[in-house]
Backbone atoms as SQL, in Angstrom:
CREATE TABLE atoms (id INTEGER PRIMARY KEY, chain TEXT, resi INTEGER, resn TEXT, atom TEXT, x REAL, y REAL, z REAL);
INSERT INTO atoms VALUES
  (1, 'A', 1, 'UNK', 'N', 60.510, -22.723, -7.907),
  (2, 'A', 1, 'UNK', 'CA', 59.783, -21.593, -8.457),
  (3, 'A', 1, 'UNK', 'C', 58.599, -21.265, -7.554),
  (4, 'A', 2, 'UNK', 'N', 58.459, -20.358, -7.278),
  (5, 'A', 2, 'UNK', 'CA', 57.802, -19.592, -6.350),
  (6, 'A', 2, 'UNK', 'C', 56.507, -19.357, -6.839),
  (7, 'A', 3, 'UNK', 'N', 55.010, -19.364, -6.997),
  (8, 'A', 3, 'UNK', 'CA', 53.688, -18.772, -7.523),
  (9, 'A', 3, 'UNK', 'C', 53.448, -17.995, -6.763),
  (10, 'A', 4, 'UNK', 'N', 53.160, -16.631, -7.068),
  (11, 'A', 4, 'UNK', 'CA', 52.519, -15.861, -6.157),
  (12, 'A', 4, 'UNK', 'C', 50.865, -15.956, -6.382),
  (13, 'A', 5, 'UNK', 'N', 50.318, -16.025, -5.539),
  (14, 'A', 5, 'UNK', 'CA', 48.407, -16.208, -4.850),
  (15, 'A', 5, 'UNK', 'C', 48.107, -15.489, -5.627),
  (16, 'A', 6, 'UNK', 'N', 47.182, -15.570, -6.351),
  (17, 'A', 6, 'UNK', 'CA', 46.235, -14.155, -6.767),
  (18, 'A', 6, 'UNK', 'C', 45.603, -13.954, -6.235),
  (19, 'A', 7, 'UNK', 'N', 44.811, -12.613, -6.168),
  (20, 'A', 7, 'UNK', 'CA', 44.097, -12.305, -5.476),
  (21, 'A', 7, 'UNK', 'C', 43.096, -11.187, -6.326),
  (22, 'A', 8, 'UNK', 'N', 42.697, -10.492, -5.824),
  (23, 'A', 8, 'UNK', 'CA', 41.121, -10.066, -5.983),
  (24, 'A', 8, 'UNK', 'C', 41.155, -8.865, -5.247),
  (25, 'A', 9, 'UNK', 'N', 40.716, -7.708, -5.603),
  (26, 'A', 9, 'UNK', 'CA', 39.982, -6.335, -4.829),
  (27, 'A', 9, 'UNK', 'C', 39.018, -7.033, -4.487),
  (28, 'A', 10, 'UNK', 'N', 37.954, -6.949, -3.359),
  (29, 'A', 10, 'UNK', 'CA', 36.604, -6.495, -2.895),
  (30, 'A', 10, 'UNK', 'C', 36.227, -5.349, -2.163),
  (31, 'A', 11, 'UNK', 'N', 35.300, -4.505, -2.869),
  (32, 'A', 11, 'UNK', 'CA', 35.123, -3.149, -1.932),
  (33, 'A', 11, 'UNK', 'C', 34.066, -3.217, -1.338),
  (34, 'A', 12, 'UNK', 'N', 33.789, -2.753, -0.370),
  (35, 'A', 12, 'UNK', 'CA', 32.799, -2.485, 0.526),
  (36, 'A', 12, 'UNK', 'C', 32.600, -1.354, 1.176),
  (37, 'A', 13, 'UNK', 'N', 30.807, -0.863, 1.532),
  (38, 'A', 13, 'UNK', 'CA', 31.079, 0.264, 1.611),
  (39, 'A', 13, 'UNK', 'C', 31.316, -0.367, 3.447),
  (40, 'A', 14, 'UNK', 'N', 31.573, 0.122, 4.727),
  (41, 'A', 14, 'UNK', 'CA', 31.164, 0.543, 5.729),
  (42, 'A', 14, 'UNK', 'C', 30.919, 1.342, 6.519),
  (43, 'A', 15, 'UNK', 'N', 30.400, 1.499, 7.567),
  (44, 'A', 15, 'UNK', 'CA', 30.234, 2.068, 8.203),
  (45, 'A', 15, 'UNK', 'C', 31.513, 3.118, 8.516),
  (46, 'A', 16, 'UNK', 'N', 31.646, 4.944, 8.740),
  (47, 'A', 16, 'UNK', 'CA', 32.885, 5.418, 9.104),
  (48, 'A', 16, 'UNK', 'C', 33.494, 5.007, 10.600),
  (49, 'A', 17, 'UNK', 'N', 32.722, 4.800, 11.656),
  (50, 'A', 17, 'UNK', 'CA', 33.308, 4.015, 12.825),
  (51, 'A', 17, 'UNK', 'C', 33.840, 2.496, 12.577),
  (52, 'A', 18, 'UNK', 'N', 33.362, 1.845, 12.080),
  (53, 'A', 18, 'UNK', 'CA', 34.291, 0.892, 11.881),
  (54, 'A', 18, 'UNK', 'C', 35.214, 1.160, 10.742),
  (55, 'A', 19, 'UNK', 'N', 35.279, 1.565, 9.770),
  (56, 'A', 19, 'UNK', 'CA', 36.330, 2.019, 9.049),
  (57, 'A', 19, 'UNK', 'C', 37.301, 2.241, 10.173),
  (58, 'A', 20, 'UNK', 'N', 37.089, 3.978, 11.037),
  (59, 'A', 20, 'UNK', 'CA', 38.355, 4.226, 12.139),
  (60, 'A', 20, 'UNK', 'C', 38.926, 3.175, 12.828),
  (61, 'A', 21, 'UNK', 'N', 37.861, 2.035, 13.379),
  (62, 'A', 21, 'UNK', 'CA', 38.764, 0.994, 13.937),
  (63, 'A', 21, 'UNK', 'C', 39.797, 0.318, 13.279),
  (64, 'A', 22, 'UNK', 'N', 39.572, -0.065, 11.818),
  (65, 'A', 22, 'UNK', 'CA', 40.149, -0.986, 10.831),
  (66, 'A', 22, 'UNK', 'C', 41.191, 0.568, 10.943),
  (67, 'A', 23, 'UNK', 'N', 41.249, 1.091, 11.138),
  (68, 'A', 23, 'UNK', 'CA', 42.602, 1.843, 10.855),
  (69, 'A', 23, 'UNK', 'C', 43.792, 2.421, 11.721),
  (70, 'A', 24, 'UNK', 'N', 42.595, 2.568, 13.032),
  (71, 'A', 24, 'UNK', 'CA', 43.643, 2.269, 14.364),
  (72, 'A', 24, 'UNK', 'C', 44.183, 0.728, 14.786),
  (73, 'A', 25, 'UNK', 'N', 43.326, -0.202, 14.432),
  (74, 'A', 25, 'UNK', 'CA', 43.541, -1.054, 14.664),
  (75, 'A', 25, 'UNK', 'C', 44.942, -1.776, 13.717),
  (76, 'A', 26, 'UNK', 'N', 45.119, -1.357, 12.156),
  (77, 'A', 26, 'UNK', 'CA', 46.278, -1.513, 11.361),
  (78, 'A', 26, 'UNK', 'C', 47.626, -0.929, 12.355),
  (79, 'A', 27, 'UNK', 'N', 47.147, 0.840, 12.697),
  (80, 'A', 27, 'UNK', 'CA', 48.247, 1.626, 13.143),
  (81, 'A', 27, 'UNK', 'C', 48.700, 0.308, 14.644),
  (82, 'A', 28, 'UNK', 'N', 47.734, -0.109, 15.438),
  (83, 'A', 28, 'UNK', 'CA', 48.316, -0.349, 16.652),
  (84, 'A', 28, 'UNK', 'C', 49.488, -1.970, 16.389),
  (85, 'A', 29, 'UNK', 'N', 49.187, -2.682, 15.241),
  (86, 'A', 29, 'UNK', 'CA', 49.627, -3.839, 15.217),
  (87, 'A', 29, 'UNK', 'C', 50.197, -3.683, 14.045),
  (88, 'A', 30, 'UNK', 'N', 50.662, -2.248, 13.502),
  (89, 'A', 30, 'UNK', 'CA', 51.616, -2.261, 12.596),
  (90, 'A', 30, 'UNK', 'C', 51.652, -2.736, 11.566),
  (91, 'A', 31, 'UNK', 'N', 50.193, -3.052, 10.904),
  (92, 'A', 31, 'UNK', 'CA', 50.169, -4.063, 9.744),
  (93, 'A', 31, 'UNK', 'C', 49.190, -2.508, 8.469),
  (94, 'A', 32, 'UNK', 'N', 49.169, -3.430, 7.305),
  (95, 'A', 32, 'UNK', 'CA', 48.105, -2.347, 6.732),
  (96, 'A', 32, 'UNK', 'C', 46.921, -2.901, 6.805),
  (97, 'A', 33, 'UNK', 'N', 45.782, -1.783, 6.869),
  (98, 'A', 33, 'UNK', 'CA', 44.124, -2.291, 6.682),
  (99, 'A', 33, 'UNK', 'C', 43.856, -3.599, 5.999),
  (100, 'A', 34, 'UNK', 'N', 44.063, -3.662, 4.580),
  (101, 'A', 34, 'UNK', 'CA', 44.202, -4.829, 3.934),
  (102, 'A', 34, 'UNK', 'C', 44.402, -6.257, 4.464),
  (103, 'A', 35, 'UNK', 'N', 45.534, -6.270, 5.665),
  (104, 'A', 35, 'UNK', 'CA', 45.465, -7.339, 6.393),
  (105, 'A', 35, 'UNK', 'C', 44.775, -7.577, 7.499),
  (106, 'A', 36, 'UNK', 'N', 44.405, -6.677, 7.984),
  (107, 'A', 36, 'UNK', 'CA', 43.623, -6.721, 9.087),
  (108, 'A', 36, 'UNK', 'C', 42.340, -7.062, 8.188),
  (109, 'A', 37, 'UNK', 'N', 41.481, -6.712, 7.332),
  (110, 'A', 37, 'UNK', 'CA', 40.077, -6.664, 6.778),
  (111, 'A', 37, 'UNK', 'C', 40.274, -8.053, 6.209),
  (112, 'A', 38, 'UNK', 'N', 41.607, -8.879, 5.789),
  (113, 'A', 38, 'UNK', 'CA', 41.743, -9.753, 5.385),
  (114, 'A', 38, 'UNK', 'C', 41.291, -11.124, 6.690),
  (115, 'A', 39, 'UNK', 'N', 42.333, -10.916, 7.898),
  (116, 'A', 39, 'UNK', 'CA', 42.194, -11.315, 8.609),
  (117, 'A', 39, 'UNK', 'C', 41.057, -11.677, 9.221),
  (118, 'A', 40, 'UNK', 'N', 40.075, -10.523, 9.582),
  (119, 'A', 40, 'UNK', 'CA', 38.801, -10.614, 9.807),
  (120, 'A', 40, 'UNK', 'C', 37.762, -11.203, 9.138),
  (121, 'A', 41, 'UNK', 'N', 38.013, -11.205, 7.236),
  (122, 'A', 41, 'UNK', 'CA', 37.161, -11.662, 6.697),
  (123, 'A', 41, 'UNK', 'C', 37.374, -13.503, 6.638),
  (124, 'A', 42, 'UNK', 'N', 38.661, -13.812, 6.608),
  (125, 'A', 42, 'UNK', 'CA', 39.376, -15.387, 7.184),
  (126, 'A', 42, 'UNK', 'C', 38.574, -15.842, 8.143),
  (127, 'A', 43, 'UNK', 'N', 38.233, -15.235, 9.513),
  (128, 'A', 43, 'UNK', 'CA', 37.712, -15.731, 10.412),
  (129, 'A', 43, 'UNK', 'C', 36.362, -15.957, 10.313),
  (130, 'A', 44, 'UNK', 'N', 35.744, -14.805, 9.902),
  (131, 'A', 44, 'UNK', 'CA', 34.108, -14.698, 9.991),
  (132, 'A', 44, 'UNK', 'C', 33.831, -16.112, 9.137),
  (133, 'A', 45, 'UNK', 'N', 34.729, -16.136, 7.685),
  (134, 'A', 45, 'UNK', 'CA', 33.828, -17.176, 6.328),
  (135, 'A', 45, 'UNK', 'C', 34.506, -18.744, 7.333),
  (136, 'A', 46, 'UNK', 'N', 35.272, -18.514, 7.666),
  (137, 'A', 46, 'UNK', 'CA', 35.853, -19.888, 8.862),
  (138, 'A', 46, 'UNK', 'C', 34.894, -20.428, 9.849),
  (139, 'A', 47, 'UNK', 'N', 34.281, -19.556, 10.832),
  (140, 'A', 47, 'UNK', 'CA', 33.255, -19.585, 11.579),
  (141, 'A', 47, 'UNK', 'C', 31.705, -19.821, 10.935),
  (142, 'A', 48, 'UNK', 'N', 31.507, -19.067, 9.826),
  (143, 'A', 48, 'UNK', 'CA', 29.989, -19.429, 9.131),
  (144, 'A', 48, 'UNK', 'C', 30.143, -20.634, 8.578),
  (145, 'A', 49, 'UNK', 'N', 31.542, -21.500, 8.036),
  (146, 'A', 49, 'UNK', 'CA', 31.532, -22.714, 7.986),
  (147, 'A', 49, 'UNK', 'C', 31.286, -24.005, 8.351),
  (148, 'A', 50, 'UNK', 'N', 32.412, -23.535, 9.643),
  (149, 'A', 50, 'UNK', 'CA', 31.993, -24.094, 11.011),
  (150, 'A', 50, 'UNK', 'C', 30.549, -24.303, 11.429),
  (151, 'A', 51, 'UNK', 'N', 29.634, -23.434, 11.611),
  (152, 'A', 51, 'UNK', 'CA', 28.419, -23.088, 11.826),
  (153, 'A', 51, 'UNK', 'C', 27.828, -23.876, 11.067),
  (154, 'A', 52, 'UNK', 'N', 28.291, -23.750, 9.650),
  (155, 'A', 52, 'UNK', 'CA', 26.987, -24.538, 8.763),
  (156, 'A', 52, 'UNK', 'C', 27.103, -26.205, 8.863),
  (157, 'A', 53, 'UNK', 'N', 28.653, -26.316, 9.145),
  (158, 'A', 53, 'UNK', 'CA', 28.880, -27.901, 9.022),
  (159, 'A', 53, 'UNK', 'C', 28.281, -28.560, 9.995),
  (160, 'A', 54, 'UNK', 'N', 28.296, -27.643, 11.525),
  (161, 'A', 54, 'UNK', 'CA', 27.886, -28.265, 12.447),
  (162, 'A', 54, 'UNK', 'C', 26.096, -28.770, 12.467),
  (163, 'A', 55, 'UNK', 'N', 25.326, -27.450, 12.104),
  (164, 'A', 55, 'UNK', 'CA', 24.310, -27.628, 11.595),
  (165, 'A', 55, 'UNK', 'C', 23.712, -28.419, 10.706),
  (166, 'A', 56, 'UNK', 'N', 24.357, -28.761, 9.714),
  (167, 'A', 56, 'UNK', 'CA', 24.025, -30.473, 8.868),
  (168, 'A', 56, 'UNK', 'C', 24.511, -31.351, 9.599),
  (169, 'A', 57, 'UNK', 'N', 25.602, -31.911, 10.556),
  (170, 'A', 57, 'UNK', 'CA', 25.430, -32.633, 11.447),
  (171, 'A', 57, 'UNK', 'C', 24.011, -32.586, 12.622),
  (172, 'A', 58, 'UNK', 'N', 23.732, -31.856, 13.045),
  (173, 'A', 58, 'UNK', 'CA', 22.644, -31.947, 13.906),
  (174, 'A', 58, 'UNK', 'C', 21.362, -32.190, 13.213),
  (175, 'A', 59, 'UNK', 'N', 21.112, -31.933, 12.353),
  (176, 'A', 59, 'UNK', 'CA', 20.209, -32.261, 11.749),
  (177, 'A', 59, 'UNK', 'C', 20.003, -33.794, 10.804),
  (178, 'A', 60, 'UNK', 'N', 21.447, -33.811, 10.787),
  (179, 'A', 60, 'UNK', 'CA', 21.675, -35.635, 9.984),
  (180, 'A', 60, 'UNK', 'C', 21.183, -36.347, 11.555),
  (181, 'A', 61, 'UNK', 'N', 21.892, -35.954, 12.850),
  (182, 'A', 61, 'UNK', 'CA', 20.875, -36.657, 14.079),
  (183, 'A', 61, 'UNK', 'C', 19.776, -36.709, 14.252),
  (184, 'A', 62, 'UNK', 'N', 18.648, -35.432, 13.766),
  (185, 'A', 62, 'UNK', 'CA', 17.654, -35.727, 13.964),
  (186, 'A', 62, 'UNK', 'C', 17.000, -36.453, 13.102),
  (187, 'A', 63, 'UNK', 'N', 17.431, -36.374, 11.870),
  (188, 'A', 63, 'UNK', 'CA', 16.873, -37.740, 10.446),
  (189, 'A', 63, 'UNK', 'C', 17.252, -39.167, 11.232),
  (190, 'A', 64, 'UNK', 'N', 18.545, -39.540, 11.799),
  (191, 'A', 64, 'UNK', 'CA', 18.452, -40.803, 12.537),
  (192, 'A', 64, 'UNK', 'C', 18.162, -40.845, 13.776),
  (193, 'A', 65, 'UNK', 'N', 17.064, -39.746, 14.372),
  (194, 'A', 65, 'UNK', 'CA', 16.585, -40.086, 15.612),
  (195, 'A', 65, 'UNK', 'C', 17.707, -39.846, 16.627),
  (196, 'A', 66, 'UNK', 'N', 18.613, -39.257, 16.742),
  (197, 'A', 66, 'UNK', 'CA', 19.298, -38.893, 17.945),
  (198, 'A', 66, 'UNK', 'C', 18.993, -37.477, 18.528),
  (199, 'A', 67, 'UNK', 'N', 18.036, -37.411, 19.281),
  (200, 'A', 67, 'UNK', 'CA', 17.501, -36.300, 20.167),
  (201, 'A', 67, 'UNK', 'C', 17.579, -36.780, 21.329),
  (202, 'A', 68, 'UNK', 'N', 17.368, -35.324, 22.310),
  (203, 'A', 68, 'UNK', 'CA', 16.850, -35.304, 23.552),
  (204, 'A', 68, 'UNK', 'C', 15.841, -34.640, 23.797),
  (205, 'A', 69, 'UNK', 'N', 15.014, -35.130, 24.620),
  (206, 'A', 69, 'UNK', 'CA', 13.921, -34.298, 24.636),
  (207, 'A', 69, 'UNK', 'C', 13.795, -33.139, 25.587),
  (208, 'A', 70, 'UNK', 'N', 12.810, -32.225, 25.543),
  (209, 'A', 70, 'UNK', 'CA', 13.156, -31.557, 25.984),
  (210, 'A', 70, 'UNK', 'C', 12.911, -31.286, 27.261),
  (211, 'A', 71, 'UNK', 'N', 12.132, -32.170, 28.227),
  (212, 'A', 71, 'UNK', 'CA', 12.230, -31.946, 29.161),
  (213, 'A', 71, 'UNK', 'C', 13.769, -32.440, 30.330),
  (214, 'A', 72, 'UNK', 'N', 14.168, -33.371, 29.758),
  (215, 'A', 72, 'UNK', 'CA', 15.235, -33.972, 29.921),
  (216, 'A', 72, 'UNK', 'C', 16.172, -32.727, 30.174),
  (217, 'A', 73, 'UNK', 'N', 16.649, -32.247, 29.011),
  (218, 'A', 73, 'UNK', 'CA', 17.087, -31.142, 29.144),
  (219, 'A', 73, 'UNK', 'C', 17.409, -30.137, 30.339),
  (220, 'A', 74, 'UNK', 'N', 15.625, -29.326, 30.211),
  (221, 'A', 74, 'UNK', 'CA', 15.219, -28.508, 31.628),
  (222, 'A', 74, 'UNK', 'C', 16.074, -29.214, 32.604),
  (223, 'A', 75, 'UNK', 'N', 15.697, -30.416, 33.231),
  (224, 'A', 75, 'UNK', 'CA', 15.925, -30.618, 33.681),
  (225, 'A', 75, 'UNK', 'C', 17.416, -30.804, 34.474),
  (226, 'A', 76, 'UNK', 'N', 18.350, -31.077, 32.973),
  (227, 'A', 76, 'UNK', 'CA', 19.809, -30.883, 33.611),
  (228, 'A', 76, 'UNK', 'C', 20.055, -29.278, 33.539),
  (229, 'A', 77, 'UNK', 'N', 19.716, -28.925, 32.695),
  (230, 'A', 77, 'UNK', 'CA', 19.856, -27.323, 33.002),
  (231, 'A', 77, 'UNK', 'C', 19.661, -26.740, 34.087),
  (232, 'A', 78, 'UNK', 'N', 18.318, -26.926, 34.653),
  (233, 'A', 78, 'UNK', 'CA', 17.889, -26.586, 36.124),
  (234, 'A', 78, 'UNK', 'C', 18.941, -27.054, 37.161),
  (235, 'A', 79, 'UNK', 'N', 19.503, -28.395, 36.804),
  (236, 'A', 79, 'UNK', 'CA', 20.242, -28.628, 38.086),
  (237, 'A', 79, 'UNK', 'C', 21.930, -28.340, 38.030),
  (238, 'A', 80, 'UNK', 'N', 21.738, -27.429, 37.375),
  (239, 'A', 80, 'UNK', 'CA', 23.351, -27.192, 36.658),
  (240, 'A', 80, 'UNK', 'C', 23.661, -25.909, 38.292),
  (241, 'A', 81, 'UNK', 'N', 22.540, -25.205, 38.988),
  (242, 'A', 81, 'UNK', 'CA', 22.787, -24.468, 39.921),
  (243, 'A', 81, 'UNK', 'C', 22.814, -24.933, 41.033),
  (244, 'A', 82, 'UNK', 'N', 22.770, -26.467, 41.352),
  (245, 'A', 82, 'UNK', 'CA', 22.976, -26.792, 42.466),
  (246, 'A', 82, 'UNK', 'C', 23.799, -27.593, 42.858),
  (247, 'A', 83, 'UNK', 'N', 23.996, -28.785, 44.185),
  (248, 'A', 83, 'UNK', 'CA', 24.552, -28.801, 44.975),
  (249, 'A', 83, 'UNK', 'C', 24.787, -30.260, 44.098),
  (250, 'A', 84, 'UNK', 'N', 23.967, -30.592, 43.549),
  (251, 'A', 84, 'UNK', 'CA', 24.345, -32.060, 43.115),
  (252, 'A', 84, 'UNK', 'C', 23.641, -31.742, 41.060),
  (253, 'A', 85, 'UNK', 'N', 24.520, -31.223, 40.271),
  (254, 'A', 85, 'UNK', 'CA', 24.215, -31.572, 39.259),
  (255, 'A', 85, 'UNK', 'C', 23.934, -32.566, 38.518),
  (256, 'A', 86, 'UNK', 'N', 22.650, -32.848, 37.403),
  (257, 'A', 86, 'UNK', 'CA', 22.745, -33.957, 36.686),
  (258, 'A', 86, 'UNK', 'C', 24.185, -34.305, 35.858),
  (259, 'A', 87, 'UNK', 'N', 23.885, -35.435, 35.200),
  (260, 'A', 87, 'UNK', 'CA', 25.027, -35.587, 34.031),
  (261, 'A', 87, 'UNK', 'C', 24.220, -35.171, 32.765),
  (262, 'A', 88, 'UNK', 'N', 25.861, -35.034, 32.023),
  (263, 'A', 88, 'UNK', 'CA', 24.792, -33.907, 30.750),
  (264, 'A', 88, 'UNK', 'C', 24.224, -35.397, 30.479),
  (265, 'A', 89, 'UNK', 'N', 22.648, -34.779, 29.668),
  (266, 'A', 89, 'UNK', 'CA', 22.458, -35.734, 28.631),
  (267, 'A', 89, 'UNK', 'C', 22.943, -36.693, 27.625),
  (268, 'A', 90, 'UNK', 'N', 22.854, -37.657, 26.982),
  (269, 'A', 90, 'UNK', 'CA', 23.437, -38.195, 25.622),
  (270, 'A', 90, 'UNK', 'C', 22.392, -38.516, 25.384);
């Protein structure tokens, strides 16, 4: 037996240029708006996830003291243009 997903309207207003894209963009890949706005909204809440998870990790490092400082840093940064780069930091 098969369940079909439920799902949900959400409207939004946007902008009419991006509207036209979301609609050339359906016409060019043959799909309807709906999936494309779907698609897009998949990625963005995927990525702000991403983003946030990574961000409570970095910050659980700095509660146990795993930094670099920052001159350290500069420093490999600066030598990232030359002839003999540092190694990254740890």
């Amino acid at each position: 037996m098969t369940t079909a997903a439920k799902t949900r309207s959400v409207t939004a207003h946007v902008p009419v240029q991006l509207a036209e894209k979301v609609d050339l963009m359906a016409e060019r890949l043959e799909r309807s708006k709906n999936w494309i706005v779907k698609q897009a909204l998949t990625a963005w809440i995927d990525q702000e996830e991403e983003r946030s998870r990574l961000t409570r990790e970095a910050l659980a490092d700095v509660d146990h003291g795993k930094v670099i400082d920052h001159q350290t840093v500069q420093a490999w940064a600066a030598s990232l243009s030359t002839d003999k780069p540092l190694p990254v930091p740890l």
